[in-house]
Phi, psi and omega in degrees: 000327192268336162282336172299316150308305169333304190294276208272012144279350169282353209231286161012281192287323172303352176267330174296352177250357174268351166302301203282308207295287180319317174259356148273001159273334173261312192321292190332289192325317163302305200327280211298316163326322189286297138354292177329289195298336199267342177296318163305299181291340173287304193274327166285275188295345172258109173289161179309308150265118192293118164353161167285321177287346160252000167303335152280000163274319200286000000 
């Protein structure tokens, strides 16, 4: 009984570190997406100087 339990807290942590490798792998992957879009959006969608009528929002 007690090697069984051994086996599948080892069969466990090895799958929780392949969870975390895989979802540190998509976060990144959001990171840099994200990266993109504001980047995108800083430079495109946003003028440099804001109008006078959105300079009090912004």
């Amino acid at each position: 009984k007690a090697e069984t339990i051994r086996i599948i807290k080892e069969t466990l942590a090895l799958e929780l570190e392949e969870l975390l490798k895989k979802s540190s792998k998509i976060i990144n992957r959001l990171n840099k997406e994200l990266r993109i879009i504001c980047k995108e959006c800083s430079s495109e969608l946003l003028p440099k100087k804001p109008p006078l009528l959105l300079s009090g929002y912004i």
